[in-house]
N, C-alpha and C positions, 0 to 999 in steps of 0.2 A: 502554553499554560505555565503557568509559574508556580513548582512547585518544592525549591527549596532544593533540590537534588543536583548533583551534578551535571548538565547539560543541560541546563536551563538555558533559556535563548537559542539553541541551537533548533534547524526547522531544518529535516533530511527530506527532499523531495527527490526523486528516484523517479526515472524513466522508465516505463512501464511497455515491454514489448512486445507480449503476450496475458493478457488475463486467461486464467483458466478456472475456472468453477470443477473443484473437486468432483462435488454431489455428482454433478450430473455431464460429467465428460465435457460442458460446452468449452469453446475455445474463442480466441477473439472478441470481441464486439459483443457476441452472442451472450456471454459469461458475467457482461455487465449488468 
């Protein structure tokens, strides 16, 4: 999105190893 701020254009996509959902302790897959 373009929003006139410093790092515009910039898209940080990150490898994602584990999901973990705080709430409710799940992990993996599960947390999705």
């Amino acid at each position: 999105a373009y929003t006139g701020n410093i790092g515009d254009g910039k898209i940080f996509v990150l490898p994602v190893e584990e999901a973990i959902r705080v709430r409710t302790g799940e992990t993996g897959e599960a947390a999705l």
